[in-house]
ChimeraX commands (.cxc) that place a marker at each C-alpha (Angstrom):
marker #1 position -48.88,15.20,15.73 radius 0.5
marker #1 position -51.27,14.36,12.83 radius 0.5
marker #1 position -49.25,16.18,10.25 radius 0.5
marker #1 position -45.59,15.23,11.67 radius 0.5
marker #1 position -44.45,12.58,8.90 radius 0.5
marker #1 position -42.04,11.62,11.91 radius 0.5
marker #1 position -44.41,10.59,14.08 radius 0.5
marker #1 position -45.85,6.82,12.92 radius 0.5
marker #1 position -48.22,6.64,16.10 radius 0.5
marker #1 position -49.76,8.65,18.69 radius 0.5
marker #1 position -52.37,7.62,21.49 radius 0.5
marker #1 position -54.03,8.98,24.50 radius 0.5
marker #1 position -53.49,5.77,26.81 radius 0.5
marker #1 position -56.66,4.33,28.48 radius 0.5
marker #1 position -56.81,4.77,32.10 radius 0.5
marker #1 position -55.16,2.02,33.88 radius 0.5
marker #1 position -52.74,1.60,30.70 radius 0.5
marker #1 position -49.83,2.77,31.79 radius 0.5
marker #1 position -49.29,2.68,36.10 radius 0.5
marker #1 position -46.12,4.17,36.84 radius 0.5
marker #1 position -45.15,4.01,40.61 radius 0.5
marker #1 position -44.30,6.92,42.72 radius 0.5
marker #1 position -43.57,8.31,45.77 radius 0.5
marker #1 position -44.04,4.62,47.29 radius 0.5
marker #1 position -48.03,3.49,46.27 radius 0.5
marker #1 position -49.01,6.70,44.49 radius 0.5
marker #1 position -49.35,6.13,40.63 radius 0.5
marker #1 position -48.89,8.23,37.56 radius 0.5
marker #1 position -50.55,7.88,34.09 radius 0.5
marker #1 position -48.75,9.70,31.59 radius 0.5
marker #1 position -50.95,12.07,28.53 radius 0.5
marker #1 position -49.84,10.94,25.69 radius 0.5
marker #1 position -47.66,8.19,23.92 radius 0.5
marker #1 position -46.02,8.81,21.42 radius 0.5
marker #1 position -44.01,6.50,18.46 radius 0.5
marker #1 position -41.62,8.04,16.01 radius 0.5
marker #1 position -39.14,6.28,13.19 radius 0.5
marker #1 position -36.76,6.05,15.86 radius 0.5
marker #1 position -37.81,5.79,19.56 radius 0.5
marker #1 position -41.35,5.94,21.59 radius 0.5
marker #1 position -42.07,8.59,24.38 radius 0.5
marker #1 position -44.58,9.25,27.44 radius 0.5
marker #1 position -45.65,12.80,26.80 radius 0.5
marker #1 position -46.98,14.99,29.76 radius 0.5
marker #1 position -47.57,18.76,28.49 radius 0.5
marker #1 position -48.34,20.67,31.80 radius 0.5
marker #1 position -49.31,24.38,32.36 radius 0.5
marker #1 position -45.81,26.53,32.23 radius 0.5
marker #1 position -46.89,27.54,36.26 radius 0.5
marker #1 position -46.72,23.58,36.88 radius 0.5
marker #1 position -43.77,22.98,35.45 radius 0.5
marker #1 position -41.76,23.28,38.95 radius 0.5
marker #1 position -44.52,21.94,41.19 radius 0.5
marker #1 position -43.06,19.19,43.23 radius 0.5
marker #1 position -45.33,16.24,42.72 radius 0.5
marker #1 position -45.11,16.91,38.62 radius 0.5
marker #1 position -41.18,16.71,39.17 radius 0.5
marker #1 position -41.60,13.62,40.90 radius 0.5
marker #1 position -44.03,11.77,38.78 radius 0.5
marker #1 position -41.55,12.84,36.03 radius 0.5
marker #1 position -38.44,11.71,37.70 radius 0.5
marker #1 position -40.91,7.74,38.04 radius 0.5
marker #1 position -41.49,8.30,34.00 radius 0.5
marker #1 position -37.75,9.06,33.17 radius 0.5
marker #1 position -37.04,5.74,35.39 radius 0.5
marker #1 position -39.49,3.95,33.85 radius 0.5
marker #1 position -38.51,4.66,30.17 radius 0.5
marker #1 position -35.05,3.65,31.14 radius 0.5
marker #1 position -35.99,0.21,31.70 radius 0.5
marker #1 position -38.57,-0.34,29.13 radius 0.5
marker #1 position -35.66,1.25,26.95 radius 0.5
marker #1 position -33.25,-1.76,28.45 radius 0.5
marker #1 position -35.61,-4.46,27.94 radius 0.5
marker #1 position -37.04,-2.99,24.25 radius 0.5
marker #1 position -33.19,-2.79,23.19 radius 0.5
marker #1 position -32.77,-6.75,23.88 radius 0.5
marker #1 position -35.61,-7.48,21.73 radius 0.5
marker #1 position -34.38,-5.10,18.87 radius 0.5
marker #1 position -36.82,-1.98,19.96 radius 0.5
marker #1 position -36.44,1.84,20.19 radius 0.5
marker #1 position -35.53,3.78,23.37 radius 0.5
marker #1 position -37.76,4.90,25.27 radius 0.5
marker #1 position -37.92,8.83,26.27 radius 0.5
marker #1 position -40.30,11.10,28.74 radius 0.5
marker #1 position -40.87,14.37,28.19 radius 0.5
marker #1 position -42.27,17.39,30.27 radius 0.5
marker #1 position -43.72,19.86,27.80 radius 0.5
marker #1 position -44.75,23.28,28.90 radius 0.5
marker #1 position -48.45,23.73,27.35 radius 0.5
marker #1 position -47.22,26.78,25.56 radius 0.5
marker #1 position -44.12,24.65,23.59 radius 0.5
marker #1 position -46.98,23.01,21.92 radius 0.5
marker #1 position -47.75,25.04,18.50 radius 0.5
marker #1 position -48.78,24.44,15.35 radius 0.5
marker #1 position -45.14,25.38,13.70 radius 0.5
marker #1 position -43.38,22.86,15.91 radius 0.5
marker #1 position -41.92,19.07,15.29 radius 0.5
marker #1 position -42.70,16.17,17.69 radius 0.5
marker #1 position -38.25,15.96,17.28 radius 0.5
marker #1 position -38.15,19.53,18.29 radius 0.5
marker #1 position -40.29,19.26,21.74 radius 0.5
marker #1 position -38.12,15.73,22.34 radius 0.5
marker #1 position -34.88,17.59,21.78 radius 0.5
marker #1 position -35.99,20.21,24.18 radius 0.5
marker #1 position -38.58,18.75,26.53 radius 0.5
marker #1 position -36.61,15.10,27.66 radius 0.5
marker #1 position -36.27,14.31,31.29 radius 0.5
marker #1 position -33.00,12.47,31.28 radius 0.5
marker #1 position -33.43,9.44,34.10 radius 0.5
marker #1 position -32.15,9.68,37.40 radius 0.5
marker link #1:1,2 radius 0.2
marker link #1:2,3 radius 0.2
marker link #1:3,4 radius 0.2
marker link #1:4,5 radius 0.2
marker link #1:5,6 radius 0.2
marker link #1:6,7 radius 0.2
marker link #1:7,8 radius 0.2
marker link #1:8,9 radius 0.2
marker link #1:9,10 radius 0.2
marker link #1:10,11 radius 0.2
marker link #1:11,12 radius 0.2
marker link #1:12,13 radius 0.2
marker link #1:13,14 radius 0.2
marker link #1:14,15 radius 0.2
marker link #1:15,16 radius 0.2
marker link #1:16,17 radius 0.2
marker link #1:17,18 radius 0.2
marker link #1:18,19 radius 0.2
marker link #1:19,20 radius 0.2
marker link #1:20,21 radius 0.2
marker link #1:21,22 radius 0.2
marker link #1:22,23 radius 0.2
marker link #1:23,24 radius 0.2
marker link #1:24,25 radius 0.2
marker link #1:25,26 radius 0.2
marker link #1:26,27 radius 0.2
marker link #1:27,28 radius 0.2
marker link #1:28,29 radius 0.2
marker link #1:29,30 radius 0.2
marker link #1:30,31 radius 0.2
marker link #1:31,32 radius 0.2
marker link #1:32,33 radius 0.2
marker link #1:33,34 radius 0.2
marker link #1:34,35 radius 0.2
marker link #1:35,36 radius 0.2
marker link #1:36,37 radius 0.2
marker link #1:37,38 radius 0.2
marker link #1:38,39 radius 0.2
marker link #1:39,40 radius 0.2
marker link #1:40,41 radius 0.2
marker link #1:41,42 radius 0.2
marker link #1:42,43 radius 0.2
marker link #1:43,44 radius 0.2
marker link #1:44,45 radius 0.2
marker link #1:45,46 radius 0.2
marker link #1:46,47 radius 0.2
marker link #1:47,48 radius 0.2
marker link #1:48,49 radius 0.2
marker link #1:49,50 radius 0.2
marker link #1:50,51 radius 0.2
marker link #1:51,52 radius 0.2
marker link #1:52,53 radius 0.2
marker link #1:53,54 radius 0.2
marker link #1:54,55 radius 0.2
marker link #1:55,56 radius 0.2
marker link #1:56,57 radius 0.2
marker link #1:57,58 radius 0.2
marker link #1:58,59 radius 0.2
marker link #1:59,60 radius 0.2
marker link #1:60,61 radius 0.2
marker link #1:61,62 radius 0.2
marker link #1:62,63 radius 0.2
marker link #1:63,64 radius 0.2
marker link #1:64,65 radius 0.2
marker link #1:65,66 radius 0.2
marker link #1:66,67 radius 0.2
marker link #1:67,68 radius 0.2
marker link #1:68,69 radius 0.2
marker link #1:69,70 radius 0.2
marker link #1:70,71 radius 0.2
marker link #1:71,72 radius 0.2
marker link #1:72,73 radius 0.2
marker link #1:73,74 radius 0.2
marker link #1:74,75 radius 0.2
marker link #1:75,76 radius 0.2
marker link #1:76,77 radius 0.2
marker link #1:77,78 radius 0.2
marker link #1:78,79 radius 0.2
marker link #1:79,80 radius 0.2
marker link #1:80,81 radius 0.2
marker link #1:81,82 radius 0.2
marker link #1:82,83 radius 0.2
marker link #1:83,84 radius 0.2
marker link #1:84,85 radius 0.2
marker link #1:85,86 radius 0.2
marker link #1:86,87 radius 0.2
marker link #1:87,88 radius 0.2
marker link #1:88,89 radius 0.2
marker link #1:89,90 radius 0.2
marker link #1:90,91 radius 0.2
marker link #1:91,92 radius 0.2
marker link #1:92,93 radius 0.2
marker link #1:93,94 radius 0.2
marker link #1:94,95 radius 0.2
marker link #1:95,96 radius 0.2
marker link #1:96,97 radius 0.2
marker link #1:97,98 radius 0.2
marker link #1:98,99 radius 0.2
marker link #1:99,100 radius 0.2
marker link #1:100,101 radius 0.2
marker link #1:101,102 radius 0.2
marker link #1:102,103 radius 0.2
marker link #1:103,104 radius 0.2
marker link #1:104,105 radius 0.2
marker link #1:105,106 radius 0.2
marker link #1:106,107 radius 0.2
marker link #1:107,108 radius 0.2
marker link #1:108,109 radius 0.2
marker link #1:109,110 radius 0.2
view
């Protein structure tokens, strides 16, 4: 993400940044965060045999939710949309854009 001219930000969040509720108490902390020229995304890149595992679909179904209300209430305020994205750890190469993984990699919101 370094060398992407896209991407104008990028941080590992501390813990206890960002809590996002699921399954009822449980929380979720997303990887990565990500900013680009036009939108900011929670990034979780997960082994490609994790991909399907129940709890990461849930916690990803919470992030999807979540970025479509920060996306509502960034939108009144004259912000960018917010996005989540599941990332199989092999996606992630050297060759590849931040815009290709979030054209690929988004988990629309339930």
């Amino acid at each position: 993400m370094e060398d992407d001219p896209d991407v104008v930000k990028w941080v590992k969040p501390a813990p206890g940044h960002f809590q996002i509720d699921y399954k009822g108490g449980h929380l979720y902390e997303p990887d990565f965060v990500v900013e680009t020229s036009t939108g900011k995304f929670l990034c979780e890149p997960k082994a490609v045999g994790e991909m399907n595992d129940p709890t990461v679909l849930e916690k990803a179904r919470a992030a999807a939710l979540w970025c479509r209300h920060a996306t509502a209430h960034e939108l009144k305020h004259e912000g960018k949309p917010w996005k989540y994205l599941l990332i199989p750890h092999d996606a992630v190469t050297a060759n590849r854009t931040f815009a290709s993984l979030a054209a690929q990699y988004e988990v629309p919101a339930p």
